[in-house]
N, C-alpha and C positions, 0 to 999 in steps of 0.2 A: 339485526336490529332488535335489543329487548323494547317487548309491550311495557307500556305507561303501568303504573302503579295501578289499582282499579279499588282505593279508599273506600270509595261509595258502594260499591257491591257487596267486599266485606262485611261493611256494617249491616247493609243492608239484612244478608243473609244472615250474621250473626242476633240483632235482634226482632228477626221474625222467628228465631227459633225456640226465643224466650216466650213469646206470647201462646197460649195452648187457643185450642179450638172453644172449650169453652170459656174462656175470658174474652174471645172476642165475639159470644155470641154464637156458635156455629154449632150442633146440632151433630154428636160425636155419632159416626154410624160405620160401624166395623171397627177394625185395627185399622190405625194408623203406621206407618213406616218407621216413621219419622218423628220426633217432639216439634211442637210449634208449628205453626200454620204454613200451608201451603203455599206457593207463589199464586197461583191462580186463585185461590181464596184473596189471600192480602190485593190485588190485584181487582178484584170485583167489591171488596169493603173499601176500597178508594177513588173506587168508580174509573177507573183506569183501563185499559186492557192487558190480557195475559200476557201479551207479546211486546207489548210497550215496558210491562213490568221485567220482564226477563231480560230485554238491553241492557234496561239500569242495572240488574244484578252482575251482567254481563260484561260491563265497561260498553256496551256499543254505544251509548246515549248517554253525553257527560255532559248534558245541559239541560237536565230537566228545571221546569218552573216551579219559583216556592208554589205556587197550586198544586201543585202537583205534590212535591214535597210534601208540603203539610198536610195531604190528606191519605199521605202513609204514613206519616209521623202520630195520627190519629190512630188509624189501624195500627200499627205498632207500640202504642201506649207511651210514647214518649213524654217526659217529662219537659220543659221549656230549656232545661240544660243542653239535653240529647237534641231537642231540635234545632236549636244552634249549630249545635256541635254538627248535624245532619247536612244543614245547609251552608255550613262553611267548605263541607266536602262534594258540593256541587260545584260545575264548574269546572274548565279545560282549564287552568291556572299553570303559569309556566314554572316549572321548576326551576328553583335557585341554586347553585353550582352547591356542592358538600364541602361544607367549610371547615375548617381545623376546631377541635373542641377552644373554645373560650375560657381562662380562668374565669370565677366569681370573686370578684373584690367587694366586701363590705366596708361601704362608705365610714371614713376615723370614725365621725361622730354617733353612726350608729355603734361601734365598738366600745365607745365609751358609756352608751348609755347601759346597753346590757350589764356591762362591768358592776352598775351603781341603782339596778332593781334587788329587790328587795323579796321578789317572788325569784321563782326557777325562770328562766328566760335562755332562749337562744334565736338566732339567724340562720333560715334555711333557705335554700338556695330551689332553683326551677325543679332542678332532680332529686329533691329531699336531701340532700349534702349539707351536713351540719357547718356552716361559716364563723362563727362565734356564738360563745356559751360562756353561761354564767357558773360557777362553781356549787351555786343551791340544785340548776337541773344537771351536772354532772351527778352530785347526792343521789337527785331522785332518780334518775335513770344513767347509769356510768356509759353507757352508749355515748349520751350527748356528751361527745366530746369531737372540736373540731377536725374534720377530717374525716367522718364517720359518716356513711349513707342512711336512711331512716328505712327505706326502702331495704336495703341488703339485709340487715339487722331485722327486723319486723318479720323478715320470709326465713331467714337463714339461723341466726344467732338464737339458740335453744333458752337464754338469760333472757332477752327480750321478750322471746317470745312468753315466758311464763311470768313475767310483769303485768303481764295485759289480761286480763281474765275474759273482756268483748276483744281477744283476738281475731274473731270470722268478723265482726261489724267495722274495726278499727283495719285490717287489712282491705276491705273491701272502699271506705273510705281512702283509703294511701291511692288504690287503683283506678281509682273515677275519678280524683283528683289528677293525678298525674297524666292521665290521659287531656283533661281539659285544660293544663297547662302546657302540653307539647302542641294540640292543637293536630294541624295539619304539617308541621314542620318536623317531622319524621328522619328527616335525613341527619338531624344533630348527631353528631360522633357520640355523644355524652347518651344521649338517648338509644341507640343503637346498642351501643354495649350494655348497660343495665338492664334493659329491657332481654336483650337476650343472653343475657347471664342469670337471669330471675326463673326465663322462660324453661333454659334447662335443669336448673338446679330443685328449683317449688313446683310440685304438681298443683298446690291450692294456684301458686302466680299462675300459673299456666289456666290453668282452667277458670280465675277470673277473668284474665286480660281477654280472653279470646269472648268476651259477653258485649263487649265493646259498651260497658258502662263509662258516661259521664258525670262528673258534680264537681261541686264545688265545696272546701271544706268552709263552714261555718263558725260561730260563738257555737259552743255546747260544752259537755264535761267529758271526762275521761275518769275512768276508773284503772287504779293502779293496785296491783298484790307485794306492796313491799315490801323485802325481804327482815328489813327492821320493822316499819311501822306496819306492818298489817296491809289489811284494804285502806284505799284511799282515794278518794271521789273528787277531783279539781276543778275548778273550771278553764277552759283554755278558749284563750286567746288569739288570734292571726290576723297580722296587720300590715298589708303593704307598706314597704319599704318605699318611698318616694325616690325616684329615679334613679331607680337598678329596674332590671330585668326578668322582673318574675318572684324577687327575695318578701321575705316574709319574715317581719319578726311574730315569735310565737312564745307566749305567757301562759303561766300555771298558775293558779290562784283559786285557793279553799272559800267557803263563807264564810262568811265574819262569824266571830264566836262559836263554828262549829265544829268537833272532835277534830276535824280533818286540817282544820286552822290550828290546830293543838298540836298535831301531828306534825306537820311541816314546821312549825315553828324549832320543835325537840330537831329537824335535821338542821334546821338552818344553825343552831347554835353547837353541833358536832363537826360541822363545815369551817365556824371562823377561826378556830384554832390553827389549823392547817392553812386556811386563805392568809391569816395574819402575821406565820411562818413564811409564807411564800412571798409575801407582798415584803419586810425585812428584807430576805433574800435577795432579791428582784434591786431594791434599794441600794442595799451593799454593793451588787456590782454595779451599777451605777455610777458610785464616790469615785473619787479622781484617783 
């Protein structure tokens, strides 16, 4: 009979390793073995016992109390993401049978709306799967095009990657997200594969994933190394998709009146020639 999963010990052990002895206060005397604190340390900053602490790391005790919880989520410096994320992994929760991967279908109406923005726009999916795109962020990054992972491309694809000049902040972003979107539902086919096709191919994937960061991505900007336009500083956008499964549409948009608004505008107008070509085309076959 294979052991249960043991989620919670994982994390566990993964981020007390991030925490050193001086950020939690502790009084560094000799070498250490080991980075990041000890079990009997984190154990005595939570007021817990060693031995009660070591089940949890253990899988022997898969029901500790949020009191408990949070006052290693303390000692481990978690952020409100991570302690979610902490305490969703509490819990003898029965496992649900391993279901066949799921297409992603993006609802007509979102398809149409992307079609007729005006900025770079696309539809991403749970596992960063591009679903539909608009032809200004094909422009800006040729990646986005549907059928395209964001994840695969961001660790793998050498084009991508020198796009992005906050390559270590914008990958570490991809990995905290994606974890807080699969959650504890680990067994997705879709999930499994990506995750360990990233795991062998990227030593950066490999060696974030295993930090067991969470978050959540935000409004904020992105900066782009264009291969026409230069640097280029956007704002972006993410916006749940209303009854799908995790989808997000996601918008790129300069300041008003500023170089980067200047910018994009020069690709938007090198783009309708070619969309205005295709859309005739598209027409033609069409006619009876």
């Amino acid at each position: 009979m294979t052991d249960k999963p043991n989620h919670l010990g994982e994390y566990l052990r993964a981020r007390r390793g991030l925490v050193t002895a001086a950020q939690a206060g502790i009084p560094e005397v000799g070498t250490r073995r080991v980075p990041g604190l000890r079990r009997e340390e984190v154990a005595m900053l939570a007021g817990i016992s060693a031995d009660y602490y070591l089940r949890l790391e253990r899988g022997r005790d898969r029901n500790p109390s949020v009191q408990v919880l949070e006052s290693i989520a303390r000692v481990l410096q978690l952020d409100d993401e991570n302690l979610a994320y902490l305490l969703s992994l509490a819990g003898d929760k029965p496992r649900r049978a391993r279901r066949r991967a799921r297409p992603e279908t993006v609802p007509p109406g979102m398809v149409k709306l992307v079609a007729t923005l005006t900025q770079p726009a696309f539809v991403e999916g749970r596992y960063f799967d591009v679903l539909a795109v608009n032809p200004l962020a094909t422009a800006l990054s040729p990646r986005l095009t549907v059928g395209r992972n964001q994840l695969r491309d961001m660790f793998l694809d050498p084009g991508e990657i020198a796009l992005h000049p906050d390559w270590d902040g914008t990958t570490e972003c991809l990995i905290s997200s994606l974890r807080h979107s699969v959650g504890t539902d680990i067994d997705d086919p879709r999930f499994i594969e990506l995750v360990g096709e990233l795991s062998l191919a990227s030593p950066r994937f490999r060696a974030m994933w295993s930090r067991h960061d969470v978050g959540v991505q935000s409004g904020t900007w992105t900066l782009f190394d264009h291969p026409q336009l230069g640097p280029l500083r956007l704002n972006r956008e993410r916006l749940a998709v209303s009854g799908t499964d995790g989808m997000y549409l996601v918008i790129y948009h300069p300041d008003p009146g500023s170089a980067d608004a200047d910018k994009l505008a020069l690709l938007a107008s090198s783009t309708e020639p070619a969309e205005r070509a295709r859309t005739v085309a598209e027409e033609a076959d069409q006619r009876p």
